[in-house]
N, C-alpha and C positions, 0 to 999 in steps of 0.2 A: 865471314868464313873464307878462309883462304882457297882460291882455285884450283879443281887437279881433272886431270885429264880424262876420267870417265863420268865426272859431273859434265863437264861440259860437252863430253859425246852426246851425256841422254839428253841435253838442252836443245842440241843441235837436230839429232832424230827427232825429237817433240817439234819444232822448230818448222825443219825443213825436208822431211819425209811423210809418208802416209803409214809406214812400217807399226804394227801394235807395239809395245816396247813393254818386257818386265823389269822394273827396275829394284834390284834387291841389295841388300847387303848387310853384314853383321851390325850389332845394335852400337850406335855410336857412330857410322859413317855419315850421317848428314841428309839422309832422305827426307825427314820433314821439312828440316831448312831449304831445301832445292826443291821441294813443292810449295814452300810460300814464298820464296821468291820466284819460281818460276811464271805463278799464275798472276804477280804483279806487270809482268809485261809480253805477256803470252798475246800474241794477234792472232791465234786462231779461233774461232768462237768453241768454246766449251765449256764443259762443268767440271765439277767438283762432288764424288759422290763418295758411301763410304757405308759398310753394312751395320753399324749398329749410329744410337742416335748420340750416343757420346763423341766416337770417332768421328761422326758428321761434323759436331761441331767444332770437333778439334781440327780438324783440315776446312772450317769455314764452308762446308760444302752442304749437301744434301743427302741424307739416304736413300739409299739403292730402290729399295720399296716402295717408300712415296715419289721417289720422282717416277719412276717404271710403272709404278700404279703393280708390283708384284703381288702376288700371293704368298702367303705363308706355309702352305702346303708344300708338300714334296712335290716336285715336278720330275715325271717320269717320261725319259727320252720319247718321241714318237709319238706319244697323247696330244691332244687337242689340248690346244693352253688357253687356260679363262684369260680372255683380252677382253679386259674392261674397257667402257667407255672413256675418252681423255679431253679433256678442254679442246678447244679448237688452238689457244694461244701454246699451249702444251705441246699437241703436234706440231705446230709451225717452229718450235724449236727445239724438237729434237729432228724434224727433218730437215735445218738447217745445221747442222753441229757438224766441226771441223774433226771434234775430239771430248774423247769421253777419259775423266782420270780418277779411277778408284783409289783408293787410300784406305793402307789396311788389308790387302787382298784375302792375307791369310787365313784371315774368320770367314772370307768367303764360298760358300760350298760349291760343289760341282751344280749342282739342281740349281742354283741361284744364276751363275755365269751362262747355266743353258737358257734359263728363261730370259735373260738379258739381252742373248743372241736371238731366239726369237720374236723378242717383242720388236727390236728396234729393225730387224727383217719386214716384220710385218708392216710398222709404222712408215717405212723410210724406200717405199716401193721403187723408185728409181735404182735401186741398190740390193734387194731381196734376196738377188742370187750371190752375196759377198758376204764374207763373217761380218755380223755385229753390222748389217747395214751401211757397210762403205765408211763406216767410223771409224777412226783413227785409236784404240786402245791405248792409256797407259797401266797400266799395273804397278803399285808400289808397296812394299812390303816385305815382312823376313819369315820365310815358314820357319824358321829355329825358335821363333817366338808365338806370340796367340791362336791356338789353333782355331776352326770352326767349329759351331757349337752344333751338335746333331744325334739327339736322343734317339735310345738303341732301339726304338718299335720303329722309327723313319729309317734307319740305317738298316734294320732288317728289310723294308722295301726295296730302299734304293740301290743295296750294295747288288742287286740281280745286275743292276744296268750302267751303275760305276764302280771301278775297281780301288777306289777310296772315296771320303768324303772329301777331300782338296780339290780346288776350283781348277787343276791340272787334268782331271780326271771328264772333265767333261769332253764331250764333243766338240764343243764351239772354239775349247782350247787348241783341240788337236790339230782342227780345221784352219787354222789362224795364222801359223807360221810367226809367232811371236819371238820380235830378239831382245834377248836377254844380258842387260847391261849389272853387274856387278861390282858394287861399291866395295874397295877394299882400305880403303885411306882411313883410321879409324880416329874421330878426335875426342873423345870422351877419355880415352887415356891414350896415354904416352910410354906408359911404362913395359917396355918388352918383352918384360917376362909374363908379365901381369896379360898383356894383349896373348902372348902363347899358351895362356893357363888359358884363355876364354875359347882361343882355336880350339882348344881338345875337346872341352865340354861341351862345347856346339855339335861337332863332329863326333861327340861321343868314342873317343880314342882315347879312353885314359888311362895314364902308366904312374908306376908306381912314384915316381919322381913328382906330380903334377898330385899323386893323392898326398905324398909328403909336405908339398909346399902350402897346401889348401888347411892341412890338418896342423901346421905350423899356427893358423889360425886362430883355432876353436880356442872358445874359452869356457870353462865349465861355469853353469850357472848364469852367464851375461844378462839374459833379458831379465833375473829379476832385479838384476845391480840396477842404481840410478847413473845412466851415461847418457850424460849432456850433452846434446847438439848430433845425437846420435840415433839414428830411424833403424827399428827391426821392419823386416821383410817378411812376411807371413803366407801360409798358403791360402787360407779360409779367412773371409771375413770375420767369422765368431770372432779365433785368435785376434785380431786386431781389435776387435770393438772392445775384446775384453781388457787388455793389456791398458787401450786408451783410455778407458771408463776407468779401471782399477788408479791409472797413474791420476787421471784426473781429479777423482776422492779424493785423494790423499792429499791433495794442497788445499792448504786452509784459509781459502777466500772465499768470499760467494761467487756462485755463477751469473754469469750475465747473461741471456738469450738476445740472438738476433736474428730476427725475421725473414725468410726471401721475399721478396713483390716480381709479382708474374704480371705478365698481362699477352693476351692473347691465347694463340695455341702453343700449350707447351707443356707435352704429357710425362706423365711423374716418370718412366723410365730411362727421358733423356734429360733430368736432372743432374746438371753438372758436378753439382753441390749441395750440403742437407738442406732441407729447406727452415731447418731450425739448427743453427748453428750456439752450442752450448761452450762456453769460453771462461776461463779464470785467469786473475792474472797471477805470473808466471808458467801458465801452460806453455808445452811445447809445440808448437804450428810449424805448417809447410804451405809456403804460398805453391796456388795452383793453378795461378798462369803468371806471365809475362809484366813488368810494370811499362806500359804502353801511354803513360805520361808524359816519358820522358823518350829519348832515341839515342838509339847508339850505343856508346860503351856508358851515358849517363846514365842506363836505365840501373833503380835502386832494390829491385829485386828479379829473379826469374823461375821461372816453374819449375820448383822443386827446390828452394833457397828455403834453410831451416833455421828458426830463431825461436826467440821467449819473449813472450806478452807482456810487458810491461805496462801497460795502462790499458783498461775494457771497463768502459763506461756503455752506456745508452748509444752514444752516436760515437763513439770515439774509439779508438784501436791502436795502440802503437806496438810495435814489434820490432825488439832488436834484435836483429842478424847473429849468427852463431860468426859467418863470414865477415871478417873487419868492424864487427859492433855497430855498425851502423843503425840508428833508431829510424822507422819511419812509419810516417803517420799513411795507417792502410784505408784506402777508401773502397766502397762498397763497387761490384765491378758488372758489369750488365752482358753475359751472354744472351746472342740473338739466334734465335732457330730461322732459317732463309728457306725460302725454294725460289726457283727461276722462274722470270716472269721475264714476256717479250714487252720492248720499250712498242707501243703502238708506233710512234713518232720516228724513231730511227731504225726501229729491226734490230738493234743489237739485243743481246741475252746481257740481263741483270740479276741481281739478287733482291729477290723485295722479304723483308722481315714478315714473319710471319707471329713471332711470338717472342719474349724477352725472356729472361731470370734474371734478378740482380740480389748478389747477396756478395760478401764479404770473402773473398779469392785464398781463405784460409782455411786449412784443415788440422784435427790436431793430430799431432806427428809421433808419439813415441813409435806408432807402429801403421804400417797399411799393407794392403796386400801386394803381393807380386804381381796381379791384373793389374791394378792402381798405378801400378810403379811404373808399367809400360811409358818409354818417350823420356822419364825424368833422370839425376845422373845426382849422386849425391859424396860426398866428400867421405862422411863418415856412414857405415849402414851395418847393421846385424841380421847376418842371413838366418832365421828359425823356419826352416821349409825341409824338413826331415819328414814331413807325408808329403811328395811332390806327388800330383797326380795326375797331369794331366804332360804331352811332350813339347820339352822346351821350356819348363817353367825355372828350374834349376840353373839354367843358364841365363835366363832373362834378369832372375835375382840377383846372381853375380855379376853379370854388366851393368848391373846399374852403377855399381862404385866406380871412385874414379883411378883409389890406386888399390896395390894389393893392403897394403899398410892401413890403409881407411875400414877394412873388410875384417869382420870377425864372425865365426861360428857358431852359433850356439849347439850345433850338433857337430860330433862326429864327421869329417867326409867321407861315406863309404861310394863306390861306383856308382851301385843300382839307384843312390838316387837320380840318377842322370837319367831320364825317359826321354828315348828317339823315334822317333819313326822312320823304320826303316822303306818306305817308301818314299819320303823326305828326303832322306840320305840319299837314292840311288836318281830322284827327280834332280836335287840341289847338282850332284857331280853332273850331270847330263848337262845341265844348264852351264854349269861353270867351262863345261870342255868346248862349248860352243859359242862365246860370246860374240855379241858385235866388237865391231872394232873399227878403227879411221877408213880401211879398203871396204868394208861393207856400205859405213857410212856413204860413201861417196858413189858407190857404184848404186846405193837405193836415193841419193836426192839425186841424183841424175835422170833414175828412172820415173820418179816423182812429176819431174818438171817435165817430162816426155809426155807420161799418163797426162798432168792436166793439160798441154796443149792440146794433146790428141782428141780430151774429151769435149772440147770445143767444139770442133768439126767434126766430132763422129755421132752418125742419126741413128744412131741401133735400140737407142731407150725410146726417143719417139715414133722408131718403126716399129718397136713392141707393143706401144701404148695405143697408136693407131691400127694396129690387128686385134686388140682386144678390144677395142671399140666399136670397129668394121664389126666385127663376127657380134653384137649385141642389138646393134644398126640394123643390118641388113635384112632378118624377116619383117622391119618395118617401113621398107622400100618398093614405093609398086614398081611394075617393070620395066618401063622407060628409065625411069629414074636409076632402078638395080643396073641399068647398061651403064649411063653416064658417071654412075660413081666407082664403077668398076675402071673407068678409064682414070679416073682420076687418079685412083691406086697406084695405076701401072704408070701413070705419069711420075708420083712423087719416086716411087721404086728405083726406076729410072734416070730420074735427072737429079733425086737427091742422094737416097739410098747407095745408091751404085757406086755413084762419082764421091761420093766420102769415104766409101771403101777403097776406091785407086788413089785417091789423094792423101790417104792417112799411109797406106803401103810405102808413096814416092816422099812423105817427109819423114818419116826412118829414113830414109836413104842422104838427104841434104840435111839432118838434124844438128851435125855441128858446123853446117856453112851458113854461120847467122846470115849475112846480110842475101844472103836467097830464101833464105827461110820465111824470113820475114815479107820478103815480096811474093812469095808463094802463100803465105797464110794470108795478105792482101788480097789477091786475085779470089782466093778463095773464098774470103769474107763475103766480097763482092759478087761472086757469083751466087754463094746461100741465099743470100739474102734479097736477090732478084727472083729468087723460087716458091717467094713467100706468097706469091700469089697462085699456087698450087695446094697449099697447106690451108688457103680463105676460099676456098672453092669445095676443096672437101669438106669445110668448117660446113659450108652453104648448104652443102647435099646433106650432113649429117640433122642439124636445125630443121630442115622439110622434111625429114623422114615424118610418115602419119605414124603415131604408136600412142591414138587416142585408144586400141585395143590391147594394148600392152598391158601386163599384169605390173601391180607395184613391186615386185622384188625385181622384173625387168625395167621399169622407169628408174630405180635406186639407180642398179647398173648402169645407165646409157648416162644418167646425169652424172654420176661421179667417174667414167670412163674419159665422159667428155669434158670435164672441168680438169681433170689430172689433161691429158691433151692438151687443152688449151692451155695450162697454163708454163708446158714443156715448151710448148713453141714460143711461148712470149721469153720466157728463160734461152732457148735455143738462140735467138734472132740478138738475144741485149750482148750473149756472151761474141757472135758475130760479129756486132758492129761495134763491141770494144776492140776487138782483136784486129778489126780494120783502121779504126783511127788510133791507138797506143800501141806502143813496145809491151811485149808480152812480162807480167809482174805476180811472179806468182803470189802473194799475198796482194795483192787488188784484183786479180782475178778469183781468190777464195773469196775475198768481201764479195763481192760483186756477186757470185753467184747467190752466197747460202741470205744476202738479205735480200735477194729476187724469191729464193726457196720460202723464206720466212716470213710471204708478202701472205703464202695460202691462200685461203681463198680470198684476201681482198686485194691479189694480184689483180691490177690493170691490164689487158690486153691491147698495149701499142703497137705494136708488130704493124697492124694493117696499116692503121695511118703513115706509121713509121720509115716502111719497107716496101709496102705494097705500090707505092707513087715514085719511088726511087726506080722501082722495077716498068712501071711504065714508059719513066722518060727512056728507060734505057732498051727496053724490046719492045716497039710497036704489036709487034705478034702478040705479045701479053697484054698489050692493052685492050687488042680487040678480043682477046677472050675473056677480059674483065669485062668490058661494054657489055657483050652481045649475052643479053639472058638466055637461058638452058628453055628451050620448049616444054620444058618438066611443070614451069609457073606457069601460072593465072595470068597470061597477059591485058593489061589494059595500055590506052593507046596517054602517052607520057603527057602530051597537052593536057587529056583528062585530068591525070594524075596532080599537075600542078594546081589545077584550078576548081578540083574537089574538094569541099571541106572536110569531108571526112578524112579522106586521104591526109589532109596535112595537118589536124590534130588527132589523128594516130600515128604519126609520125614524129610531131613531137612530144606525145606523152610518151612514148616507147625512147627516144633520146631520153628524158627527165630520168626514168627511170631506170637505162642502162645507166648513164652519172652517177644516180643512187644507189645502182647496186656494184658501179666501179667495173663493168662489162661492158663486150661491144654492143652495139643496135641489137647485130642479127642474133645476138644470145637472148636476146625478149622475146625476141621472134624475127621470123624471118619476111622478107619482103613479099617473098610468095603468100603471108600470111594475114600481111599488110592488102595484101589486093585482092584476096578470097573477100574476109570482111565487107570490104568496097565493095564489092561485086555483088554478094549477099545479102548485106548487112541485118546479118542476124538480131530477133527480138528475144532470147532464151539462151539459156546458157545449153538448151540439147541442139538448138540450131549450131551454135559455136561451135559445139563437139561436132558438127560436119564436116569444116574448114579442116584442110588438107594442114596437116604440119602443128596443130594444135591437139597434143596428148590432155590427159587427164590431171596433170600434173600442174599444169599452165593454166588452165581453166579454173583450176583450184585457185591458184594465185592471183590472175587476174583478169579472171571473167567476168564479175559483177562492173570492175571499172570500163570494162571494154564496150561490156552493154550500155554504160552511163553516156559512153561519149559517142556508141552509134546512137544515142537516145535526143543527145544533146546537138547533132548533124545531123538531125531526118530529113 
């Protein structure tokens, strides 16, 4: 496909913005082709998603539902939304995703796009307070064409809390600030009067001139004539099944059946194709996908190329092309139903198959519906859709053909078949009057590349995450302890909090004098990251909190408080010390982050080792506040400590199994808890529950081994 300038706008917003983007345009501009090439060399990590399980598989993607783990129910704004439980590998990539790209928007409802926006709020908590979870939306689709499906007992709920059913109508839309890119270049036809008869029916503007030229068409009686090489367009399935069944009778061959072969998951409704496909020869067929045999302009047929069967044996199929007579020998074609699966090995998001179809890429063609028809573009077509019902379907019918000359009637054209909605009409102009454009583009990847530097050095998600941690902490702090962790507070507040907020203020200000910029984000790198030994001290006082009286919905709390914590700061300290030794890259800084995001919980916590010894060579001050333990512990005298057996096989069983569980030491336990034990050494798992810093939780886990090995050192 040839390149025009608002393809490659929305390539470039997709690209090199964070900006949501609608991308629309009349049927025949190119939207599915600039989504399967786009996601061929897309570097940002995303999906592929799409609200029914056809369209899933026609954009290679996944459905809205199963990957979101959605409901089927109406979601009413304001309610508490069932959030199912998700795989752990499931979170870790959708709270790693650069970019989420629906396909198909149209059928998607307002209740669908709200529940969208709060799950991935919910999942993606770095982000909660941002639409759609700091995800990048695209939206691609024609509201002139497939509407969403939403029976009138749900629409009598919903319409109290949306003012249509269109996925426009939600909240999460309004909230979003979406620009909206407008495909106007049409390549399905060429012919200009033909392309100005499609503008009016879209737009529902029609004059008597455009009913003249339409009604030049009709031909009385057509569909029951025998027209070769020629597809009716039907509103109802019935119409079509009958028309096909009636033409198929009537040739006097036998039928030949061919089987589909499934395997896996792959539920009857997103059946691409029958799964008994009933064939004669000389039947008329429509392949229904792409021949992906071959590349390029070689390929010997495409979805929606119409011919006649000439040979339907048992394993065999030939069809010759209505298009240049070409015969070809059709082989049986294997749709695969996907969902996303994280590569353990590398963090990137894949497609793992979940389930196949393979049958025979043929359907028989005298007739299919105008649903059917969506995407495909035919030379010759018979419009019979004189009960339109639904808005948009009349015009969907007509664009499928490629000229006017190709297009015949079987009805009358009168106006009224033309169904609009007129809150389509007044959304569509709204949209059109505001598009992005080259000054938008440019003034949003500017602000793009500003945002991610900025969010290097700014600590406002880990000063969030460490107050909600504090405030779960702290009834389980005795009072000495409550003092020293208080300072610690005010220490990071202070020297890290504070000074990110003056440093992020002073590079707005030097943002276009690269080479200061960059010595400035230096300096800064370098001072973060000598701080880290402020962030392993609060780590220290959190780990000794006693909260063996804690209730289990507070032990849930402090461990998932504290594992999100820790694993901001190890995410904090890598995007640091990138930003100190490399030139700033915005797509190696996306990588960089979301496969640190998408480590989850079997993030490593290097920080300390990493960061914490860099900060010693460089401020003695901080070394002696690393040295000298807090009077808070259990002091024992350090000779001891070396030459106790106990001491030094719980010390390396607690190493073994920090390794094993890919955490630091003091995440097993803390050293104060190491020396209670020693000093104790508890025969009972109630004695253990004495030890200062050892909740119920830990005990649970690994109290039996701890007794074995003070059993094993008496």
């Amino acid at each position: 496909m040839e390149t025009n300038q608002k393809l490659e706008l929305a390539r470039k917003y997709v690209e090199q913005t964070n900006k949501n983007i609608f991308l629309t345009g009349k049927a025949g501009t190119g939207k599915t082709t600039f989504l399967k090439n786009l996601v061929k060399t897309l570097k940002k990590r995303h999906v592929v998603l799409a609200p029914t399980g056809v369209a899933a598989l026609n954009a290679e993607g996944q459905t809205i539902h199963s990957f979101l783990q959605l409901d089927f129910d109406p979601y009413i704004p304001g309610h508490k939304l069932n959030f199912k439980r998700f795989r752990r590998s499931k979170l870790d990539i959708i709270r790693s995703l650069d970019l989420i790209i629906i396909d198909e928007i149209s059928m998607v409802r307002a209740d669908v796009l709200e529940q969208i926006d709060k799950v991935l709020r919910r999942i993606r908590y770095r982000y909660s307070n941002r639409p759609f979870g700091g995800v990048q939306m695209l939206l691609i689709g024609d509201l002139s064409q497939l509407p969403p499906v939403m029976p009138e007992n749900e629409w009598q709920l919903l319409s109290e809390y949306y003012q249509t059913p269109y996925f426009f109508s939600s909240l999460a839309w309004q909230m979003s600030q979406f620009h909206t890119i407008e495909l106007d270049h049409i390549y399905r036809q060429s012919d200009r009067e033909f392309i100005n008869i499609l503008n009016h029916l879209r737009e529902n503007h029609i004059t008597q001139n455009i009913t003249n030229a339409l009604n030049a068409r009709y031909s009385p009686e057509v569909s029951e004539k025998d027209n070769e090489g020629c597809i009716i367009l039907c509103s109802y399935n019935r119409r079509a099944d009958h028309i096909n069944n009636t033409k198929l009778a009537q040739i006097d061959s036998p039928s030949v059946f061919y089987e589909c072969k499934i395997t896996g998951d792959f539920d009857e409704k997103s059946y691409p194709n029958s799964n008994t496909l009933e064939l004669k020869k000389g039947a008329q067929v429509m392949f229904i996908k792409n021949d992906y045999s071959h590349s390029g302009t070689e390929r010997e047929y495409y979805n929606g190329s119409i011919g006649e069967v000439i040979e339907a044996e048992e394993n065999n199929i030939v069809v010759r092309l209505n298009e240049g007579g070409k015969e070809v020998i059709v082989e049986p074609y294997t749709w695969e139903k996907c969902r996303y699966e994280l590569n353990k090995r590398t963090k990137e998001i894949e497609k793992e198959v979940t389930g196949t179809f393979t049958q025979y890429p043929l359907r028989l063609a005298w007739a299919i519906t105008v649903h059917k028809s969506q995407g495909l573009t035919f030379d010759k077509a018979i419009i019979d859709t004189e009960n339109c019902f639904t808005h948009g379907q009349y015009y969907v019918a007509i664009s499928r053909c490629r000229t006017l000359e190709g297009l015949t009637l079987a009805a009358p054209f009168i106006p009224s078949v033309v169904i609009t909605d007129s809150d389509i009409t007044a959304f569509s102009q709204e949209q059109s009057a505001n598009q992005a454009d080259e000054t938008t583009f440019e003034n949003d990847r500017f602000e793009f590349y500003i945002q991610s530097l900025e969010e290097i050095f700014s600590f406002s998600t880990l000063f969030s995450m460490q107050t909600e941690l504090s405030n779960v902490v702290f009834p389980y702090l005795d009072g000495e302890l409550r003092q020293s962790f208080s300072v610690v507070e005010q220490a990071i507040k202070e020297n890290i909090i504070d000074v990110s907020r003056r440093f992020l203020n002073q590079m707005r200000s030097i943002i276009n004098d690269k080479p200061l910029l960059k010595e400035r984000c230096v300096k800064a790198g370098d001072y973060f990251l000598t701080q880290a030994y402020l962030v392993h001290t609060y780590i220290q006082a959190v780990v000794s909190a006693d909260t063996k009286e804690a209730s289990e919905k507070d032990q849930e709390k402090i461990e998932e408080n504290f594992a999100r914590f820790g694993n901001e700061c190890e995410l904090k300290w890598r995007l640091l010390a990138y930003i100190q030794e490399n030139d700033f890259d915005l797509n190696e800084y996306l990588s960089l982050k979301n496969r640190t995001i998408a480590e989850g919980d079997k993030l490593k916590w290097t920080y300390y080792d990493n960061y914490i010894g860099k900060a010693k060579n460089q401020d003695k001050a901080s070394t002696q506040k690393e040295e000298n333990k807090s009077d808070d512990y259990v002091k024992l005298d350090k000779l001891y400590q070396e030459t106790d057996e106990l001491y030094q096989a719980l010390k390396h069983w607690r190493k073994e199994q920090a390794d094993q569980e890919k955490l630091p030491a003091f995440c097993i336990f803390s050293n104060a808890v190491l020396d209670g034990i020693c000093a104790k050494r508890p025969q009972s798992l109630e004695a253990l529950g004495e030890i200062k810093g050892l909740g119920k939780k830990k005990i649970e886990k690994y109290g039996e081994q701890l007794l074995e090995i003070v059993k094993q050192n008496a």
